[in-house]
C-alpha positions in Angstrom: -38.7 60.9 -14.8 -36.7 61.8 -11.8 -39.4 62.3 -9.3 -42.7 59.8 -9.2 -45.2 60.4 -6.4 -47.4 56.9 -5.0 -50.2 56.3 -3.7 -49.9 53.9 -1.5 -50.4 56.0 1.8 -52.9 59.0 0.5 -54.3 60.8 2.0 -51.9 60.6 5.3 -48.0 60.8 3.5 -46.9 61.8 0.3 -44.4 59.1 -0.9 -42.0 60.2 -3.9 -39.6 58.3 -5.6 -36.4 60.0 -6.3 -33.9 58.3 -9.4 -30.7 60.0 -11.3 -31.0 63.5 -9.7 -28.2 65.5 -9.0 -30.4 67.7 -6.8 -33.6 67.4 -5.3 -35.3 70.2 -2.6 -36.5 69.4 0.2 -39.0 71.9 1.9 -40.4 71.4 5.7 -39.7 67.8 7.2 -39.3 64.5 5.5 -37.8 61.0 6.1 -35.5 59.8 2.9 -34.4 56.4 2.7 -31.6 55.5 0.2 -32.4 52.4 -1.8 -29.1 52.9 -3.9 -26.0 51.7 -3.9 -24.5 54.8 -3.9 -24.7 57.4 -1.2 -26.8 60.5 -1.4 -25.3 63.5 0.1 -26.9 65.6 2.6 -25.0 68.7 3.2 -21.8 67.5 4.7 -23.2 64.0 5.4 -23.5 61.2 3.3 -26.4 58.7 3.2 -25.5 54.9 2.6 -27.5 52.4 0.8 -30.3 51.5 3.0 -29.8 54.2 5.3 -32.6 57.1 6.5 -32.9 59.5 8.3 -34.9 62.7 9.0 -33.8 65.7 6.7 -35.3 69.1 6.4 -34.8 72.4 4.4 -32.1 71.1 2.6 -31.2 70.0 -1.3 -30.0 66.6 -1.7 -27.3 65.8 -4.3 -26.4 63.2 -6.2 -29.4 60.9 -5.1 -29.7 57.7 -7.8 -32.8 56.0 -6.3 -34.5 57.3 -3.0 -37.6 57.0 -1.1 -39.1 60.0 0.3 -41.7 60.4 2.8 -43.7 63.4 3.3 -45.9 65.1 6.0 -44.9 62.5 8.3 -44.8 65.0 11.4 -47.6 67.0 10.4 -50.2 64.9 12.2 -50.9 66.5 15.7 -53.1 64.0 17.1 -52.0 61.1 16.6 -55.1 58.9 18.1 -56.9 60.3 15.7 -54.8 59.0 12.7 -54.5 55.7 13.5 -57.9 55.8 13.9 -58.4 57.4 9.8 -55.9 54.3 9.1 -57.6 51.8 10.5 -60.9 52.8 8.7 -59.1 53.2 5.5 -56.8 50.0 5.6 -57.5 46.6 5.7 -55.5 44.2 8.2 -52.5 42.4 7.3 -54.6 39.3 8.2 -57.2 39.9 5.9 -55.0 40.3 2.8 -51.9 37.7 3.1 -53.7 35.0 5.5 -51.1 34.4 7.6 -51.9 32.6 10.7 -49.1 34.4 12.9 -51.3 37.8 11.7 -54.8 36.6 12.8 -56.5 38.3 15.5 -53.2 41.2 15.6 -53.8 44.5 15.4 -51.9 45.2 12.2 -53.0 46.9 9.2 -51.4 47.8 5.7 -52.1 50.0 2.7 -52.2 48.9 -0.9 -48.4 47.7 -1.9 -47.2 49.8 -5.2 -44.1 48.3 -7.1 -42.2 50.2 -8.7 -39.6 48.0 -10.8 -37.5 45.4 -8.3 -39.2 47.2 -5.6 -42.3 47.1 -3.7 -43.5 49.6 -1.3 -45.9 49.1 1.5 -47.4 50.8 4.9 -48.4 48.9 7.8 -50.1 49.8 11.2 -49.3 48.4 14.3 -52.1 49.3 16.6 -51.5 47.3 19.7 -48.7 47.2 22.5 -47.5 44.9 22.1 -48.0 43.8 18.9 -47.1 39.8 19.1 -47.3 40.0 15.0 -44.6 36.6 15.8 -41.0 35.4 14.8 -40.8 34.3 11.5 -37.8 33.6 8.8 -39.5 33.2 6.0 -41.9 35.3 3.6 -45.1 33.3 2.9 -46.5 36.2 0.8 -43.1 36.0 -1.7 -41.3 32.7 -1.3 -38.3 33.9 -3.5 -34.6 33.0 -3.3 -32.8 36.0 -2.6 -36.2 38.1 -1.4 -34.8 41.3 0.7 -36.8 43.2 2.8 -36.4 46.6 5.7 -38.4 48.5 7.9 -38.3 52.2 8.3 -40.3 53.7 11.1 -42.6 56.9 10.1 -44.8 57.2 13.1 -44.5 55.9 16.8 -41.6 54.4 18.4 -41.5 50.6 17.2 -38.3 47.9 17.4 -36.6 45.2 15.4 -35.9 42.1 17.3 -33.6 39.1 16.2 -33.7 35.6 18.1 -31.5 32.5 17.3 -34.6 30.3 17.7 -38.2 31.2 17.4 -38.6 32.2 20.9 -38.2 35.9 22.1 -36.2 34.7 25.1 -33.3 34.0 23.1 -33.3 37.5 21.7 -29.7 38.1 20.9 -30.1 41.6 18.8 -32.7 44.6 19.4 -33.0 47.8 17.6 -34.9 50.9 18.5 -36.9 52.5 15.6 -38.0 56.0 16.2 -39.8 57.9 13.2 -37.2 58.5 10.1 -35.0 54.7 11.2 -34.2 51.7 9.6 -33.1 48.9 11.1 -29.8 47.1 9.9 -30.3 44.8 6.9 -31.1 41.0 8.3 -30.8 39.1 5.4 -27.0 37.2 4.2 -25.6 37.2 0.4 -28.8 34.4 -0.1 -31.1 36.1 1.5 -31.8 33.7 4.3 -33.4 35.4 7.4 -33.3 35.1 11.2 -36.0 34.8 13.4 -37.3 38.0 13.8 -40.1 40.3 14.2 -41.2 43.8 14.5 -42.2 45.2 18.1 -44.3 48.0 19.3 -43.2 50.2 21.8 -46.0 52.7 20.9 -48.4 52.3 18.6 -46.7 52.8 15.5 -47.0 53.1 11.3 -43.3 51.9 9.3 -42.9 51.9 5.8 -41.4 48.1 5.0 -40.1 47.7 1.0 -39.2 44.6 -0.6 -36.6 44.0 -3.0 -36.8 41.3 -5.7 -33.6 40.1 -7.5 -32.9 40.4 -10.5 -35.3 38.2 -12.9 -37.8 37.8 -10.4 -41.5 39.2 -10.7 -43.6 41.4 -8.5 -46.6 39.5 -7.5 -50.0 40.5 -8.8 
């Protein structure tokens, strides 16, 4: 099945997942990320492997495996979403227990996996967010775990520090809807300290990649 629509983020995106299509239409405004290897081509562009951007009115060819978000732009007031979101969502606290994510305005839809491959929306409501530096994933404590961000609403950024201190910041990267920041993670999968910012209040898509053997959590 080339195309499968989630639910993870109903009723405020439409999230497909594209696989093995030589051509897939794109109508209005939509962010696609490339979660394959191989580049999808956009016109006279081409698309590398965890690469997005903002595409419209166009066909895509030759995509393998790619994330598309929907309707992303077609949200006028934006005050008003995050406020649907935060009714609708619970926070990030709530569900993984993290003590960096107590008390921080951060919120996250249901996570959908789909294969090696797990899909999630978060909120960030506050500016800033202090949602903390961290290297390691408490919610999936795998060898080789892989994980990016791609902004969808709001203007966010992705900060790396050599220690777990924001002053010794030695890498930033602005995220404005349809970006993904640079992978972090080395041939292990070993992180460094980093942490997503607010710059406005924001909503980013992160998805986690599993290697090969491992299983999605239940």
């Amino acid at each position: 099945m080339p195309v499968r629509t989630l639910d993870l983020a109903e009723p405020f995106f439409t999230v497909r997942i594209i696989t093995t299509s030589p051509a897939h239409r794109v109508s209005g405004k939509a962010i696609l990320l490339n979660i394959s290897e191989k580049p999808v081509q956009v016109r006279e562009q081409r698309l590398g492997h965890l690469q997005s951007a903002v595409v419209a009115d166009v066909e895509l060819r030759d995509v393998a495996h790619a994330v598309i978000v929907e309707r992303f732009a077609d949200h006028d007031d934006e005050d008003r979403l995050f406020a649907e979101v935060r009714r609708s969502w619970p926070s990030a606290f709530d569900v993984r227990r993290e003590e960096r994510l107590r008390g921080v305005s951060h919120y996250m839809s249901p996570k959908v996996w789909v294969g090696q491959h797990g899909f999630t929306m978060y909120h960030s409501g506050s500016v800033p967010l202090n949602v903390g530096l961290h290297r390691d994933h408490a919610f999936f404590p795998v060898p080789g775990f892989r994980e990016v961000h791609t902004q969808i609403v709001g203007v966010g950024k992705m900060q790396q520090c050599r220690e777990n201190d924001v002053s010794t910041l030695y890498l930033e990267e602005p995220m404005a809807p349809g970006a993904t920041h640079r992978p972090m993670f080395d041939a292990d999968g070993n992180y460094p300290w980093h942490q997503y910012e607010t710059i406005t209040p924001s909503i980013f898509m992160a998805v986690e990649m599993l290697p090969d053997g491992a299983t999605p959590p239940m």
